[in-house]
C-alpha positions as CSV (number, residue, x, y, z in Angstrom):
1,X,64.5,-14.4,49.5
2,X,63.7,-10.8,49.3
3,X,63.5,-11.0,45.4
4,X,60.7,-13.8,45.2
5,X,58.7,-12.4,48.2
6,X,59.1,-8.7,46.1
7,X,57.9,-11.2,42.4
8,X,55.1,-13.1,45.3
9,X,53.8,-9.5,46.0
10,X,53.6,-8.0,42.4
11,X,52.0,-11.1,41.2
12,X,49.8,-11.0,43.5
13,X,49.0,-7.5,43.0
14,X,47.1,-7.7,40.0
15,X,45.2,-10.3,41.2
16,X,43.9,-8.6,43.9
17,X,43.1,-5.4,42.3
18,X,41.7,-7.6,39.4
19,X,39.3,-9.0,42.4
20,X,39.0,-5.5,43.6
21,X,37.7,-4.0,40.5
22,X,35.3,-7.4,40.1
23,X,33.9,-6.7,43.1
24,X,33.4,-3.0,43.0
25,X,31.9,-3.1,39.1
26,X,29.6,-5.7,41.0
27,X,28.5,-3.8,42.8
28,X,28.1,-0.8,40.7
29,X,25.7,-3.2,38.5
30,X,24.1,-4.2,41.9
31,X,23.2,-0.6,42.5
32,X,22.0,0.3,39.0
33,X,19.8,-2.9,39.1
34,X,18.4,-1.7,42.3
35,X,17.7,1.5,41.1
36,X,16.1,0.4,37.8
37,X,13.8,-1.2,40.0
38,X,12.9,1.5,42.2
39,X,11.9,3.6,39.1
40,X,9.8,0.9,37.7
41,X,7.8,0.0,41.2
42,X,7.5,4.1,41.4
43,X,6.1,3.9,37.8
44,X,3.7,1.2,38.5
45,X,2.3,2.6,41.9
46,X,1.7,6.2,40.3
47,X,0.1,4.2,37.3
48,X,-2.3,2.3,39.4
49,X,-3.3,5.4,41.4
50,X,-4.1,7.4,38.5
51,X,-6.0,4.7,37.0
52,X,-7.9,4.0,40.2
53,X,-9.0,8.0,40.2
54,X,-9.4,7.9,36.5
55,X,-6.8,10.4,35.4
56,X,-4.5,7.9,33.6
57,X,-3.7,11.1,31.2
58,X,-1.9,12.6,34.1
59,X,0.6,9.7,34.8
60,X,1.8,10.7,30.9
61,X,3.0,13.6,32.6
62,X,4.3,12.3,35.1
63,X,6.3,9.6,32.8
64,X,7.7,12.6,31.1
65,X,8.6,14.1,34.2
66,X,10.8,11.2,35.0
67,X,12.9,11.1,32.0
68,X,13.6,14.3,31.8
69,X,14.8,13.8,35.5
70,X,16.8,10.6,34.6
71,X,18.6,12.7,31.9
72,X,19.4,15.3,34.5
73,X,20.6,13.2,37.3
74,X,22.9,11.4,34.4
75,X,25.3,14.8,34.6
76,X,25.1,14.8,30.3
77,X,23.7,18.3,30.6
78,X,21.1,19.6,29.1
79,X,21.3,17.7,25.9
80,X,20.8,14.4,27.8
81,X,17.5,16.0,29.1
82,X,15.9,16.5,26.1
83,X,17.1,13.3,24.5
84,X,15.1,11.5,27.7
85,X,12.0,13.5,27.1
86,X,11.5,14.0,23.3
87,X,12.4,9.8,23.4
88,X,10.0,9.6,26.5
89,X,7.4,11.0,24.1
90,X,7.9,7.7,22.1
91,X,7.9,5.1,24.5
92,X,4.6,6.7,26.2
93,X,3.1,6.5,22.5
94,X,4.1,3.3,22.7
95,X,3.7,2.1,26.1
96,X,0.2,3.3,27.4
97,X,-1.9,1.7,25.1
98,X,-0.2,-1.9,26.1
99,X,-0.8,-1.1,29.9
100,X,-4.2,0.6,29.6
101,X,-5.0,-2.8,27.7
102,X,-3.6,-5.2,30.3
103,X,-4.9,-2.9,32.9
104,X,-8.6,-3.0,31.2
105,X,-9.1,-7.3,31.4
106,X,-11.9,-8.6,32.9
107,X,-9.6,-11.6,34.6
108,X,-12.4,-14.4,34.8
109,X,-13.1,-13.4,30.9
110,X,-9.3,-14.5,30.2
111,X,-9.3,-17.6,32.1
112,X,-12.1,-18.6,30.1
113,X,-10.3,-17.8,26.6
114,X,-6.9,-19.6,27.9
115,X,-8.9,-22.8,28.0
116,X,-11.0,-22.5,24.9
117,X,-10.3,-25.1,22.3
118,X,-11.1,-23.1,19.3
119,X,-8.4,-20.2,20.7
120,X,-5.9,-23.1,21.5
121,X,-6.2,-24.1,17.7
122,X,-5.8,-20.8,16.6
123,X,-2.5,-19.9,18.9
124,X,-1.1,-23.3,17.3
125,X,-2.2,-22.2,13.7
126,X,-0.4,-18.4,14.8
127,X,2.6,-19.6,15.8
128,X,3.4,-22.8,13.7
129,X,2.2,-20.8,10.1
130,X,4.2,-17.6,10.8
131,X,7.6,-20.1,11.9
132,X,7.0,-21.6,8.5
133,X,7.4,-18.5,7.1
134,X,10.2,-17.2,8.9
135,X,12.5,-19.8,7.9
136,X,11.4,-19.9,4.4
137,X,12.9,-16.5,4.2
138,X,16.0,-17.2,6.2
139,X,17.0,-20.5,4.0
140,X,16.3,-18.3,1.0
141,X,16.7,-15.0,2.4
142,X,20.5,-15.7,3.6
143,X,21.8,-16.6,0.0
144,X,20.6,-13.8,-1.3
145,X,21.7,-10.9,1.1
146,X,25.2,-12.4,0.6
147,X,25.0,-11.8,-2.6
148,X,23.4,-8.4,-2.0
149,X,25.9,-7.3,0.4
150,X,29.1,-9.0,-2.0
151,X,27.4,-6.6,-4.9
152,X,26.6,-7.9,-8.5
153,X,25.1,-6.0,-11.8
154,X,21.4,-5.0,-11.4
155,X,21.3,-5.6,-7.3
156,X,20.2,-2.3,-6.9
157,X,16.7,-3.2,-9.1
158,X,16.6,-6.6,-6.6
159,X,17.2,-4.6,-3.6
160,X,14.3,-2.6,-5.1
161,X,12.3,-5.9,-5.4
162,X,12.9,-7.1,-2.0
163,X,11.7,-3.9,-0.4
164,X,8.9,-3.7,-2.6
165,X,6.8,-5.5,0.0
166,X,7.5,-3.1,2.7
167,X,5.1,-0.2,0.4
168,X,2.7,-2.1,-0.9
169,X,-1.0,-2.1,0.9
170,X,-1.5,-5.7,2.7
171,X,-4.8,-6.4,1.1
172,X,-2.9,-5.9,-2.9
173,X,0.0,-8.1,-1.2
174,X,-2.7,-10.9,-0.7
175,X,-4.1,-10.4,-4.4
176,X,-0.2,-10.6,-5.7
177,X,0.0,-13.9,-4.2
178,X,-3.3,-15.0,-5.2
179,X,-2.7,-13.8,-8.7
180,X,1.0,-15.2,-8.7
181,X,0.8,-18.9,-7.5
182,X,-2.7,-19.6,-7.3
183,X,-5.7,-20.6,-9.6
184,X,-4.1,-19.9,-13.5
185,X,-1.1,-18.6,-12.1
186,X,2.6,-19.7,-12.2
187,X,1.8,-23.3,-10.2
188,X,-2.5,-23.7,-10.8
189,X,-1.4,-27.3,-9.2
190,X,-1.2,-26.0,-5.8
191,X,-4.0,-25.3,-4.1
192,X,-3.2,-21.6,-2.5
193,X,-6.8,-20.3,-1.2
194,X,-7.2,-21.1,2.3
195,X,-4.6,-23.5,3.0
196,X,-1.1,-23.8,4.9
197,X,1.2,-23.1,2.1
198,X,-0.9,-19.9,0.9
199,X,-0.9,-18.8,4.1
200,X,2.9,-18.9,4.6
201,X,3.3,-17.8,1.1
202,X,1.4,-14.6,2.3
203,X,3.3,-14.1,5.3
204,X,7.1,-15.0,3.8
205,X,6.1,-12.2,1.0
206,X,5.1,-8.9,3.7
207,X,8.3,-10.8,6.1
208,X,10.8,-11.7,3.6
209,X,12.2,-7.8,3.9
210,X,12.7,-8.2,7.4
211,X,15.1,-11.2,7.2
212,X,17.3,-9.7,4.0
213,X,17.9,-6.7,5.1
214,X,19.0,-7.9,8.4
215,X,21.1,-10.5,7.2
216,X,22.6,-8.0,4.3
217,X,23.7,-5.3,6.9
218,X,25.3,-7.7,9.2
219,X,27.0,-9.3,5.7
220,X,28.6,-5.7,5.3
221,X,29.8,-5.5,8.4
222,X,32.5,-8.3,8.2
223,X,36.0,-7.4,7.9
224,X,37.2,-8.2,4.0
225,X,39.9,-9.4,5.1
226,X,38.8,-12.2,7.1
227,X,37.6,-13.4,3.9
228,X,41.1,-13.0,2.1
229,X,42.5,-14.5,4.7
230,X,40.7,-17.8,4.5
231,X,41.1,-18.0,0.9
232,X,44.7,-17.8,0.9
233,X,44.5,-20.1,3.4
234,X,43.1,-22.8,0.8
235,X,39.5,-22.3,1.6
236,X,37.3,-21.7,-1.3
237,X,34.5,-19.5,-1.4
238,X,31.6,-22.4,-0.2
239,X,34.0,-23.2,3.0
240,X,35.0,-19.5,3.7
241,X,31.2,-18.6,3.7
242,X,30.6,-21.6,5.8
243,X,33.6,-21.3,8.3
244,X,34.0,-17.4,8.4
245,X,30.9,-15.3,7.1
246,X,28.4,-17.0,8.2
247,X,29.4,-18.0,12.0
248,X,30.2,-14.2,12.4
249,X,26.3,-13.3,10.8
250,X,24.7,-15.8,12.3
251,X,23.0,-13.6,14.9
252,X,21.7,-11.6,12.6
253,X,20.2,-14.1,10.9
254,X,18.5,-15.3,13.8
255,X,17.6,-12.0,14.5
256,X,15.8,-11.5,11.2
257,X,14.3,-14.6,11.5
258,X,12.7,-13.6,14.9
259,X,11.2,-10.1,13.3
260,X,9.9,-12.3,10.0
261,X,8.1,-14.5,12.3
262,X,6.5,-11.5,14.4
263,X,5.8,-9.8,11.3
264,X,4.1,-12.8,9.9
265,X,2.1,-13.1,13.4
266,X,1.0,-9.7,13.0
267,X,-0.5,-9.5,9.3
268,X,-4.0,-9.4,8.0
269,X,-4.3,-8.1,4.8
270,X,-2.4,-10.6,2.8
271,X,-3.9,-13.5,5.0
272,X,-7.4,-12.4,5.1
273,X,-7.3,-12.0,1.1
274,X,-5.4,-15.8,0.7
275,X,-6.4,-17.7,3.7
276,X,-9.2,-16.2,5.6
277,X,-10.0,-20.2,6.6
278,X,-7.0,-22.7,6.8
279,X,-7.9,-26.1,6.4
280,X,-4.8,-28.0,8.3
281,X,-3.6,-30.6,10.2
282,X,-3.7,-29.7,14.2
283,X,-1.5,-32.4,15.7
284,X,-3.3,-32.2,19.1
285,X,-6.6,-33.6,17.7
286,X,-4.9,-36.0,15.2
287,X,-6.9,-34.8,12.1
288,X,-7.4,-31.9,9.9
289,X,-9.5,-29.2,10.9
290,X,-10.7,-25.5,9.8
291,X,-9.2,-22.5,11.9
292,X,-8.1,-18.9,11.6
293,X,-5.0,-16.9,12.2
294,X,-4.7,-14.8,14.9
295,X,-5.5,-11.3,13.5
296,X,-8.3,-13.1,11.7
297,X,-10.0,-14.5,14.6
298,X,-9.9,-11.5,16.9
299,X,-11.0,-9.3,14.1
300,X,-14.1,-11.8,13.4
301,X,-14.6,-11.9,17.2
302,X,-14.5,-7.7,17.1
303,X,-16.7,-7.5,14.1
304,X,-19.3,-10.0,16.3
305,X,-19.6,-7.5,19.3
306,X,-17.8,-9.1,22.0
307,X,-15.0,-6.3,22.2
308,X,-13.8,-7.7,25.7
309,X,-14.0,-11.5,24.3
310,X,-11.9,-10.0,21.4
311,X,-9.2,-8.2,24.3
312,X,-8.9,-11.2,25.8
313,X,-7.6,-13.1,23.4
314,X,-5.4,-10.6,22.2
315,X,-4.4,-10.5,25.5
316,X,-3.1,-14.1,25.4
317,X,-1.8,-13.8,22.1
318,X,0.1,-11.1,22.9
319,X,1.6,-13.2,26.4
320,X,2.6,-15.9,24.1
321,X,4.4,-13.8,21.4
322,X,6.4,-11.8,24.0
323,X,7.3,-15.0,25.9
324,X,8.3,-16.5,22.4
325,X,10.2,-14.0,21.8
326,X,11.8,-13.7,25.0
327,X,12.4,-17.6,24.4
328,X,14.4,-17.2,21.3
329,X,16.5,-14.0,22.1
330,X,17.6,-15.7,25.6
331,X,18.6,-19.1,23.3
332,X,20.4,-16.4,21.2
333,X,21.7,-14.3,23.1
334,X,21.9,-15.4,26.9
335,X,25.4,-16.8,27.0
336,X,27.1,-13.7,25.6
337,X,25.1,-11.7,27.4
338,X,25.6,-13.5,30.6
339,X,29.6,-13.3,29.9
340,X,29.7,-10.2,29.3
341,X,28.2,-9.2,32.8
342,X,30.9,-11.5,34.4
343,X,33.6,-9.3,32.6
344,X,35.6,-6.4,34.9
């Protein structure tokens, strides 16, 4: 009797500290969450006062201030502090301009561009044309960074050829697809200048980069052996990509997917040079109509006068992209990341 209450108690043991140590990490998360919140509302009420008085420049300080605090309160030493500054530097660079332009809308100005047909047509153009191009370079961009990653004579001069986009001015990237696939180039058949498939032509070209490099690194990051392993196991080298390398890159593809298609959101150049005016079919209205890419259209709208008519619908373009995005990293990356927060 005394042995199995003695096994009773040490089985039971673990189980209670494993509860323990849930419940303590818990609520070690629960703190840091509430404290991540603090600093943000203490951000956001010493922004809007500064703002209110006019002195916005002197909340950078303050920003500053705060990260270099952060890194001191973290006990890293004195390292830690100047990491949080000098990277607070960034993220001000970064930051300030998107707030001071959210902060800066006239609100009855963006109610009216939210229901606006002609910017409805253009957020449908802007989103549909630039996923177009994002998995053009994902079904074609995958194959190749395997083979990039696996090695083979001359990759070095594709590698070159693939980053080639990343250097060359966005207006000349336009012309190189102009010169390449449209009138008397490689297809004269296919009409490029201002329609769909030159304008995803445009944006896979500046994006592709994004998507093979991604892929390529993540390629290179798999165990060898995992590969061996499947092909001793009988599995040639279509069903070892399929079963093995791929499953364990697929992330990464959907990551460089995700920056292709905000890359292609975000150019100008090459568009404005191929398809300044899309003629396409806009499923909402049943028929075929003329519109303009995003960067397009609030450029036009700039170059008109209306600078606050131009804010706000960069304004809602930029709510929709970062929802989008949020979208397609939760679909992801939610699960794993939700899993991982449940782990002691």
């Amino acid at each position: 009797m005394t042995s199995g209450t003695d096994d009773e108690m040490s089985t039971g043991s673990p189980a209670a500290g494993s509860t323990g140590g849930t419940t303590v990490d818990s609520a070690g998360r629960l703190g840091r969450g509430s404290a991540v919140l603090a600093f943000v509302v203490v951000q956001a009420v010493v922004f809007a006062l500064a703002y209110s008085a006019g002195r916005t420049g002197l909340y950078a300080f303050f920003a500053l201030g705060s990260a270099a605090t952060v890194g001191y309160l973290s006990h890293r030493g004195w390292f830690a502090v100047a990491a949080a500054s000098l990277g607070a530097v960034l993220l001000i660079a970064v930051g300030l301009p998107m707030v001071m332009f959210v902060a800066r809308q006239e609100p009855g100005l963006v109610i009216e561009t939210v229901l606006d047909p002609e910017v409805h047509r253009m957020l449908y153009l802007s989103v549909y044309g630039p996923l177009l191009a994002a998995l053009f370079t994902v079904v074609f961009g995958v194959p190749l960074a395997y083979l990039l990653a696996e090695g083979f004579p001359g990759d070095t001069l594709v590698e070159s050829l693939v980053d080639l986009p990343l250097v060359v001015p966005h207006s000349v990237a336009g012309l190189l697809v102009l010169f390449g696939f449209g009138a008397g180039g490689a297809f004269p058949e296919v009409r490029m200048l201002g329609t769909m498939t030159g304008l995803v032509l445009a944006m896979a070209f500046v994006s592709a980069p994004f998507t093979v490099n991604v892929v390529r690194e993540a390629f290179e990051t798999i165990d060898v052996r995992l590969e061996y392993a499947a092909r001793i196991h009988g599995a040639n080298r279509f069903e070892t990509f399929r079963r093995v390398i791929f499953p364990l890159s697929a992330r990464s593809a959907v990551t460089g997917g995700v920056l292709a298609w905000a890359r292609a959101v975000s150019e100008f150049g090459a568009v404005a040079v191929v398809a300044y005016n899309v003629d396409f079919f806009y499923p909402f209205a049943g028929e075929r109509i003329t519109g303009q890419h995003a960067p397009v259209f609030i450029f036009n709208t700039y170059r008109a006068g209306s600078l606050a008519e131009s804010r706000a619908v960069g304004l809602v373009l930029l709510v929709v992209s970062v929802l989008i995005f949020l979208l397609v990293r939760w679909l992801a990356y939610g699960e794993d990341h939700t899993a991982a927060s449940a782990m002691p």
